[in-house]
C-alpha positions in Angstrom: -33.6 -29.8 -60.2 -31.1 -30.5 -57.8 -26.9 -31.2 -59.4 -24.7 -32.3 -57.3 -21.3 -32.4 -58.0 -17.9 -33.2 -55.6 -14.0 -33.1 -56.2 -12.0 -36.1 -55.6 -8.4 -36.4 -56.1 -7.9 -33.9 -59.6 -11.4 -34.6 -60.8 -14.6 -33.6 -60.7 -17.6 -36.1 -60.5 -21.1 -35.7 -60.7 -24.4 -37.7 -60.5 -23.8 -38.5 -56.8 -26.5 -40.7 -54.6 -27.8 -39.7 -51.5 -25.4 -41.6 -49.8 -22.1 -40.7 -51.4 -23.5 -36.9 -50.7 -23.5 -37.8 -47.1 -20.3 -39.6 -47.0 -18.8 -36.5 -48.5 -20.3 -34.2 -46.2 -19.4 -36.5 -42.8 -15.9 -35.7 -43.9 -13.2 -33.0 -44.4 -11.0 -34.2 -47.5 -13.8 -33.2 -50.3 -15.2 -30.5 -51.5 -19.3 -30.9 -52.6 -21.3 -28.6 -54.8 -25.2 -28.9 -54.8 -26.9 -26.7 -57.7 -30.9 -26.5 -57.7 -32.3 -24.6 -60.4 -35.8 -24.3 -59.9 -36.3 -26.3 -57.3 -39.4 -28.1 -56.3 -40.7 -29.1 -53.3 -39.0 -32.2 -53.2 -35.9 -30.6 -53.6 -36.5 -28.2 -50.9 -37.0 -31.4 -48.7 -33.7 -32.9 -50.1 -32.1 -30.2 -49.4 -33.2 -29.8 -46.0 -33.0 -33.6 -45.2 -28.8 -33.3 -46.6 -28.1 -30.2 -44.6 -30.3 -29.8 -42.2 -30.0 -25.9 -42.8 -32.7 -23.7 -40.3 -36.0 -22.8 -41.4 -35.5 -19.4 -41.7 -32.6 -19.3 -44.3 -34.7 -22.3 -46.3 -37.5 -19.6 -46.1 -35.2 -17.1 -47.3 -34.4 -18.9 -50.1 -37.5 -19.8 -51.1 -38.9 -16.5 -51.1 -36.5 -14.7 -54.0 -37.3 -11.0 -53.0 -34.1 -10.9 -51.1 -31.7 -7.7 -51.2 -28.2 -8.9 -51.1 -26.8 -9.6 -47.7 -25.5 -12.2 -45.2 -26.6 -14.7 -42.5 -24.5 -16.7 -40.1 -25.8 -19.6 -38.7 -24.3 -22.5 -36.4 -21.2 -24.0 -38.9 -22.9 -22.5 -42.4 -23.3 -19.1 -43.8 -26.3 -17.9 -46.0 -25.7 -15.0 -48.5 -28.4 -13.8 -51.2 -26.7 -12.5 -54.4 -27.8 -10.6 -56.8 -26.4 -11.7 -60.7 -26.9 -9.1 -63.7 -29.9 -10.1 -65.9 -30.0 -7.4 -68.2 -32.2 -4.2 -68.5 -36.1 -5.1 -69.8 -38.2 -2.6 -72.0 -40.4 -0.9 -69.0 -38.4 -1.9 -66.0 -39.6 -0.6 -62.7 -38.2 -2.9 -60.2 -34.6 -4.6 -59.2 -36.2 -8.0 -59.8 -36.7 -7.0 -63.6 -33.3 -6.7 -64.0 -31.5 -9.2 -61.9 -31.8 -12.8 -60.5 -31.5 -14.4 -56.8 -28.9 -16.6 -56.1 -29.1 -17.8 -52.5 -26.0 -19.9 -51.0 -25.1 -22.2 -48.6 -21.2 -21.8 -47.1 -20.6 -24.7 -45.3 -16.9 -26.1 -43.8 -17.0 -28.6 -46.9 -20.2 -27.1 -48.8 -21.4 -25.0 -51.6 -24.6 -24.6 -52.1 -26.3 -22.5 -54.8 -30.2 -21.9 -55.3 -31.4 -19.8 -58.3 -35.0 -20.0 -60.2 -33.8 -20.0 -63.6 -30.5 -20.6 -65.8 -28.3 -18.1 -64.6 -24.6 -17.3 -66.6 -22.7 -16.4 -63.2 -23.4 -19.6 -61.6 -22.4 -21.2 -65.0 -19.7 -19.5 -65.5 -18.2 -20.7 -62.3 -19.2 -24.2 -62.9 -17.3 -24.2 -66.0 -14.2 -22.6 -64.4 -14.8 -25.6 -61.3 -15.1 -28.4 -64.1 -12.0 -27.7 -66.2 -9.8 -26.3 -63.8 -10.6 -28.2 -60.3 -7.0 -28.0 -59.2 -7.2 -23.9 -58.6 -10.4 -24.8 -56.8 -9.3 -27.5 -54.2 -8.9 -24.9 -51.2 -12.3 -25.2 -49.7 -15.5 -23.9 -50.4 -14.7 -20.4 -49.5 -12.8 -20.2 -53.2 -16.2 -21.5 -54.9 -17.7 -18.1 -53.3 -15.0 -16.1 -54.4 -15.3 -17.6 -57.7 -18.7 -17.0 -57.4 -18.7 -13.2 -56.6 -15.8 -12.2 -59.0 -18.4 -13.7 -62.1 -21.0 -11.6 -60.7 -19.5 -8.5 -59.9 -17.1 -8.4 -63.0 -20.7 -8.9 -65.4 -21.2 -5.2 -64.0 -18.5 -3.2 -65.9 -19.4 -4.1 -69.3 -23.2 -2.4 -68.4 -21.1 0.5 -66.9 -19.6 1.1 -69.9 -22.7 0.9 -71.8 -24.1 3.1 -69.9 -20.8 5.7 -69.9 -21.3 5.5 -73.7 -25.3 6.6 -73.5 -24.0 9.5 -71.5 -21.7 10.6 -73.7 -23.9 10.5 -76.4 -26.6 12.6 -74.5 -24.3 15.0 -73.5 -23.3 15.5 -77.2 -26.5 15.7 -78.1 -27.7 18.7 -75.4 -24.5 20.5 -75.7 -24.5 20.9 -79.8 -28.7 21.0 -80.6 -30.3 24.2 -80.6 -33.5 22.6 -81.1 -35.7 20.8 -79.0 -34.5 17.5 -77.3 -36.8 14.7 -75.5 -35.8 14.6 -72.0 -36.8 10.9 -71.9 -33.6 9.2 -73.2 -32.3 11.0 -69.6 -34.4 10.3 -67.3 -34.5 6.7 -68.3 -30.6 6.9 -68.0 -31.8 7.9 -64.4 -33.6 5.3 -63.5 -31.4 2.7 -64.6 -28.4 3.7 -62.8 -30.4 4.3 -59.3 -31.4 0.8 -60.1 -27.7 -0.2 -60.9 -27.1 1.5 -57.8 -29.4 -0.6 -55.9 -28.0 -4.1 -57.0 -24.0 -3.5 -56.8 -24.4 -1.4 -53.4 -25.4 -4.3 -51.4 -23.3 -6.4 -53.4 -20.3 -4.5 -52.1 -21.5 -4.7 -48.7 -21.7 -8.5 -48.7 -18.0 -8.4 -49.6 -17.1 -5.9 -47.4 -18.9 -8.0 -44.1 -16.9 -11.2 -45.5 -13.8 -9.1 -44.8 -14.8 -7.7 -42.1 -16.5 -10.2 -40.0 -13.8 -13.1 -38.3 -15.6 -15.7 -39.9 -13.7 -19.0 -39.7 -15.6 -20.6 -43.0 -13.3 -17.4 -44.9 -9.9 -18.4 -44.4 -7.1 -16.1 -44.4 -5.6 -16.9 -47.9 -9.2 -16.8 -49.7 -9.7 -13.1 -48.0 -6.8 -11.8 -50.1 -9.3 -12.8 -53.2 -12.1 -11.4 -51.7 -10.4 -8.0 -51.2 -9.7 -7.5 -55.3 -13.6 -8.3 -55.5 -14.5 -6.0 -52.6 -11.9 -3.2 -54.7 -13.9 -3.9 -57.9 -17.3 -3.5 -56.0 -16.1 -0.4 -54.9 -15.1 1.2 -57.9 -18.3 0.5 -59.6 -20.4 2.2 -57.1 -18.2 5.2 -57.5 -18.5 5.0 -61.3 -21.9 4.8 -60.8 -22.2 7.6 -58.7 -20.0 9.7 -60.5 -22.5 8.9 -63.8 -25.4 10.1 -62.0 -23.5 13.5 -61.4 -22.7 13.9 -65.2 -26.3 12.9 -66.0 -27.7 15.3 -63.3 -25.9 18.2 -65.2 -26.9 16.8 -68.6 -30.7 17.1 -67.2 -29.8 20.6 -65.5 -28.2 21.7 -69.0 -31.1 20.6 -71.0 -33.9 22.2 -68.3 -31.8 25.4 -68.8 -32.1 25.5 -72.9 -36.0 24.2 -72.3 -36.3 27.6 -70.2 -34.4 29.4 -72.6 -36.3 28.8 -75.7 -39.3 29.2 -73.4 -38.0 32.8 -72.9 -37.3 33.3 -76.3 -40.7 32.2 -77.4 -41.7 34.3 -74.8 -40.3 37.5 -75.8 -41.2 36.7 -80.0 -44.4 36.6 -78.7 -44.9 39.7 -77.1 -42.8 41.9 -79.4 -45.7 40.2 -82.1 -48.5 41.3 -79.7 -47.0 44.4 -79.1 -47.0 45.3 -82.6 -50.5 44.1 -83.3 -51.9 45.7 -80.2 -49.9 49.5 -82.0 -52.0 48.8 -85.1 -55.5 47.6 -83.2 -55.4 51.0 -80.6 -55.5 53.2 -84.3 -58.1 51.2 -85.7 -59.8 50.8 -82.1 -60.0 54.8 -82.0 -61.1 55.0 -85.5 -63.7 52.7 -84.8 -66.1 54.3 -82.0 -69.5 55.7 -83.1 -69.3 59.6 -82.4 -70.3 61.7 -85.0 -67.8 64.6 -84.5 -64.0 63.1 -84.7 -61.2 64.7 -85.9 -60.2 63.3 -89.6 -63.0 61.7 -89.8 -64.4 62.8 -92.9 -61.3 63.7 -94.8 -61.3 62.5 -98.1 -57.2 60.2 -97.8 -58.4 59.5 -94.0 -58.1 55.4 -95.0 -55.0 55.8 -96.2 -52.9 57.8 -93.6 -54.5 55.6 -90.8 -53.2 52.7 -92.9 -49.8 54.2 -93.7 -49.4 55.6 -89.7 -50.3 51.8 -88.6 -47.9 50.1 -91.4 -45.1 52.7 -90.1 -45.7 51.8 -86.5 -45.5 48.0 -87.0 -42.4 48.8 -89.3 -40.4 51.1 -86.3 -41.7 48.4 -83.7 -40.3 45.8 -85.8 -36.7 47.2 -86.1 -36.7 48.1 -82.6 -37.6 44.2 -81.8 -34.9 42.9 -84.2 -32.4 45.3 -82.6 -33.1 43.9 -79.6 -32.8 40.4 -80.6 -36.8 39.6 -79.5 -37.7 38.5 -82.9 
């Protein structure tokens, strides 16, 4: 489904033929926004008839495995974005947890392609449709828009995600008992996946700044610096989470060993004290005729009393000890 929507004067209109979209487009005075959501192959075609954008970034587009970065082509830029989705039971992949939005930067242009409804791009919509007159610059201040939505969805899972840390921690540092070292190493994999999203993210920003693009103008790159600042701060929050959980998993393999050392030590103090009792009774027990006690009349009951003392003495020692 392809929306196409273009300022004129202090408005925004919409529902545009295909030959008002190339009027706008043969000119410099308007600024034009195509949407598809979904797109079929007719609006690939559309799209490629309007535009006449190169095979390889309409391939690009169409294949939605991108990892976020940026094309320049003759008078247009392509970027693939990557928008906060929201983390799904079972998630092993960055697709799970994210969706594609490709774009077109052209000198009067926006172009955004994504496969299903996607906040980000309706959030900046929204801020294009009731306030058009901050958004008259050029297209460049769409993407800016654009990015800004995107990368400011991220804190809000940051904090979530500072909050389930703290709450592990807690956990490890107060129980004595035994604690499930999934909750962590799920933590794990969702901020190397976290990771993996706003890291390219920031490098987008970063080559939008960096690169002497004339489609960024000078005044829009100001903008783009407080979203490249942002970016930046999250990867280093996110960094700086996997440290605290890596000690969290370090502390919690350290009690694991210790109570394994404990059992450990109960255990042989108990065998210890069993194998004391068997050696008497393992003496006592061989078949020669001539033994020493062997046919005294309280026999039983000293080999009894000399195994219960054993046990007893081992016992105390054990305790003292701090084995049992």
């Amino acid at each position: 489904m392809l929306n196409v929507e273009v300022y004129r004067g202090d408005r925004v209109e919409g529902e545009l033929s295909t030959d008002k979209i190339k009027s706008v487009l043969a000119g410099s005075e308007h600024t034009l926004w195509a949407d598809m959501e979904s797109p079929n192959d007719q609006d690939w075609m559309t799209l490629s008839e309007l535009f006449g954008f190169h095979p390889l970034a309409i391939e690009d587009a169409q294949k939605q495995d991108q990892r976020a970065k940026v094309d320049e082509y003759e008078g247009y830029l392509f970027l693939s974005l990557r928008s906060w989705r929201g983390f799904q039971r079972d998630v092993d992949d960055i697709e799970d947890v994210t969706n594609e939005i490709d774009v077109f930067l052209g000198p009067n242009y926006f172009v955004t392609i994504h496969q299903e409804a996607c906040p980000a791009v309706t959030e900046t919509r929204r801020r294009w449709e009731q306030h058009p007159d901050k958004l008259t610059k050029g297209p460049a201040y769409l993407l800016y828009e654009l990015l800004d939505t995107i990368i400011d969805d991220f804190f809000p899972i940051i904090d979530q995600m500072d909050d389930e840390i703290d709450k592990l921690e807690t956990i490890v540092y107060a129980s004595a008992g035994s604690i499930d070292v999934g909750p962590a190493l799920r933590l794990k994999r969702r901020l190397l996946l976290l990771r993996q999203t706003i890291s390219p993210m920031r490098d987008v920003v970063n080559h939008l700044l960096r690169t002497d693009i004339g489609l960024i103008p000078a005044g829009a790159r100001v903008y783009l610096q407080d979203v490249y600042d942002h970016a930046l701060r999250q990867v280093e929050q996110v960094d700086l989470h996997r440290d605290m959980l890596t000690g969290v998993l370090d502390a919690l393999m350290a009690q694991t060993s210790n109570r394994l050392n404990q059992v450990m030590k109960t255990m042989t103090a108990v065998a210890t004290i069993l194998m004391s009792a068997s050696l008497i009774t393992g003496v006592y027990g061989m078949n020669f005729e001539h033994m020493p006690e062997l046919h005294t009349k309280y026999g039983y009951y000293v080999t009894l009393a000399s195994m219960g003392i054993i046990a007893f003495g081992l016992t105390v020692y054990f305790k003292r000890i701090k084995w049992l």
